[in-house]
C-alpha positions as CSV (number, residue, x, y, z in Angstrom):
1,X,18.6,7.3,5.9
2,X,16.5,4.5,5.4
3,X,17.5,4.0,1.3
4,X,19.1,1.5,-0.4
5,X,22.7,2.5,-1.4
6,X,24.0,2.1,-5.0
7,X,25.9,-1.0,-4.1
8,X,22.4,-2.7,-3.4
9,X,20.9,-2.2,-6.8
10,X,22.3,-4.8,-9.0
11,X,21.6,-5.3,-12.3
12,X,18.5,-7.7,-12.4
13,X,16.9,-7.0,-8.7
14,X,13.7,-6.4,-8.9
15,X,10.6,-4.5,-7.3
16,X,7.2,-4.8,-6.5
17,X,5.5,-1.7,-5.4
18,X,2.2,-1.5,-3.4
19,X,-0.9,-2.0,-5.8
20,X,-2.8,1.3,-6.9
21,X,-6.3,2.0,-7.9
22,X,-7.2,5.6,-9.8
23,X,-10.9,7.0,-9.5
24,X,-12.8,8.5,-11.5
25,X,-12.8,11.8,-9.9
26,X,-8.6,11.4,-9.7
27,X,-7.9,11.0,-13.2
28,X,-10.4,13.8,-14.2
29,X,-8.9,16.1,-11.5
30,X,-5.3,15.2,-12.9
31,X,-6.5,15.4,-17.0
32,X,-8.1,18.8,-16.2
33,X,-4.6,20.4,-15.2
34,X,-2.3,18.7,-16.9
35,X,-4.0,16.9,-20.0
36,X,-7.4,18.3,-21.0
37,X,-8.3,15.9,-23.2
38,X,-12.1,14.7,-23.7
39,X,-11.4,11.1,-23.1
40,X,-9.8,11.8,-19.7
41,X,-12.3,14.8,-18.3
42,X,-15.3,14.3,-19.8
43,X,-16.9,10.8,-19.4
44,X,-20.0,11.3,-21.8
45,X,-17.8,12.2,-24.8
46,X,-14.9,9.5,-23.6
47,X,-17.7,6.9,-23.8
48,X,-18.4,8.1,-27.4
49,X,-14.6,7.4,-28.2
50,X,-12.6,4.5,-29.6
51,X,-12.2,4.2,-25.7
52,X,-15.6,3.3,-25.1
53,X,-14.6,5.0,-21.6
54,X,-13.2,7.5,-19.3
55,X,-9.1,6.6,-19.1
56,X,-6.1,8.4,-17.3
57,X,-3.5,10.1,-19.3
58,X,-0.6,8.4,-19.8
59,X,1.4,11.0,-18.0
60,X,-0.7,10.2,-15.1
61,X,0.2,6.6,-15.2
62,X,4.0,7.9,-15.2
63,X,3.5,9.9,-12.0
64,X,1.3,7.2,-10.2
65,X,4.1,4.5,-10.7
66,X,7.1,6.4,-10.3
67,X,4.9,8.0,-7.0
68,X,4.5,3.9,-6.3
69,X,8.1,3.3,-6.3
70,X,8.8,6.4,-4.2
71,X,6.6,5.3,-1.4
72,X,8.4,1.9,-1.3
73,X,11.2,4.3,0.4
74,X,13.8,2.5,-1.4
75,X,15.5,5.9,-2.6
76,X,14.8,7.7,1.0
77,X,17.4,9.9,1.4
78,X,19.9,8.3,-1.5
79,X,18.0,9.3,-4.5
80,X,19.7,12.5,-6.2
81,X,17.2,12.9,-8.8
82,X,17.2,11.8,-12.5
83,X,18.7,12.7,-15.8
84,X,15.1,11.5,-17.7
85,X,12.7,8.7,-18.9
86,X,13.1,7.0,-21.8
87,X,11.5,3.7,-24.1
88,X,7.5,5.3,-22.6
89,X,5.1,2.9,-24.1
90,X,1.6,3.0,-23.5
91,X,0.2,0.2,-24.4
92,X,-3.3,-0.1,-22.8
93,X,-5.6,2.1,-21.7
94,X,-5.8,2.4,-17.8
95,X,-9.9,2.6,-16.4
96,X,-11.0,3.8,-13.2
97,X,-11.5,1.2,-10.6
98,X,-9.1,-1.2,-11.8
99,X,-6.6,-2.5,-9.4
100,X,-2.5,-1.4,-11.0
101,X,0.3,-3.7,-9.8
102,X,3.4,-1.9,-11.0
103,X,7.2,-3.6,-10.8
104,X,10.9,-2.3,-11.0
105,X,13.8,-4.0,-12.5
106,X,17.3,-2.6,-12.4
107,X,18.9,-3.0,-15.8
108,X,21.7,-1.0,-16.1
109,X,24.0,-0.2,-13.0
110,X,27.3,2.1,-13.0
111,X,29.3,4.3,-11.2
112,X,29.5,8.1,-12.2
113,X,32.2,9.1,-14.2
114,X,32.4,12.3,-13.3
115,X,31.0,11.9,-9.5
116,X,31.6,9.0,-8.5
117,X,29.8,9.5,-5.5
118,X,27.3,8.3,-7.0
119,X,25.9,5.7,-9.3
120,X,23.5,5.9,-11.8
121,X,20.5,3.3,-12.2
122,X,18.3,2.5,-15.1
123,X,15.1,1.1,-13.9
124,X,12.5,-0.6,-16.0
125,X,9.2,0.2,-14.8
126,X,6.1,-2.1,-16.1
127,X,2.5,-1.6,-14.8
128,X,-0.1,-4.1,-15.9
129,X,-3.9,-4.5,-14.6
130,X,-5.3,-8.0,-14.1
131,X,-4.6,-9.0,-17.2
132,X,-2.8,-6.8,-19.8
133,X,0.5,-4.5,-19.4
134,X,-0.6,-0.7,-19.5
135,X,2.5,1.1,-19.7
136,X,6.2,0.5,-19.5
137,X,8.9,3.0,-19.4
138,X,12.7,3.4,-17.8
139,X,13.9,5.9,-15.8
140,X,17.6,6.9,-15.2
141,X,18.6,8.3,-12.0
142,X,21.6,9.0,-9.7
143,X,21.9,7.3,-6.4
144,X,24.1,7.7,-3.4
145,X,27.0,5.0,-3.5
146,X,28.2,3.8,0.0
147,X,30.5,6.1,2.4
């Protein structure tokens, strides 16, 4: 168990993940399945749009940064899963090719009432680009506390 325990996320530690960049052929491959949209399958028509451009679907930038944190291996084999998102904001629109730097912050910390195995986290995810925030969202989830 390589994870971090509940007792090591404390309210205000924060996370850097490694940085991500989406293709054009990803974010058509994930729009086609999941969010068929013009502006994220269809580049022709997304470049007649108030996008000017192909982007990815917000529920792909979801995935891709909570798939970011996951990697980081933080939760290996303490994570329990995760009672839901809350506070999604999308607030620019993410382009193929651009380089996404996404970071964690643990804002609320406590131990299950009715488990108290476990703790559960909030964690404040933002993911910007060079220059502008894209998206920022929390997730709740249940963590293993210390034997």
């Amino acid at each position: 168990m390589s994870g971090f325990f509940f007792e090591e996320f404390r309210v205000g530690r924060k996370f850097t993940t490694e940085p991500v960049v989406l293709s054009e052929s990803e974010i058509i491959a994930f729009a086609r399945k999941y969010d068929p949209q013009p502006i994220h399958t269809d580049p022709v028509a997304a470049g007649k749009s108030i996008y000017g451009g192909l982007i990815a679907s917000g529920f792909q930038t979801i995935a891709v940064a909570a798939g970011q944190w996951l990697r980081t291996g933080q939760q290996e084999g303490t994570g329990l899963g995760g009672p839901g998102l809350r506070d999604i904001r999308w607030l620019a629109p993410v382009r193929p090719g651009v380089e996404l730097h996404t970071t964690l912050e643990v804002t609320d910390a406590r131990v299950s009432r009715s488990k108290p195995d476990r703790g559960i986290l909030h964690l404040a995810y933002t993911m910007r680009n060079d220059s502008e925030t894209v998206v920022t969202f929390t997730v709740i989830i249940m963590v293993k506390r210390r034997p």
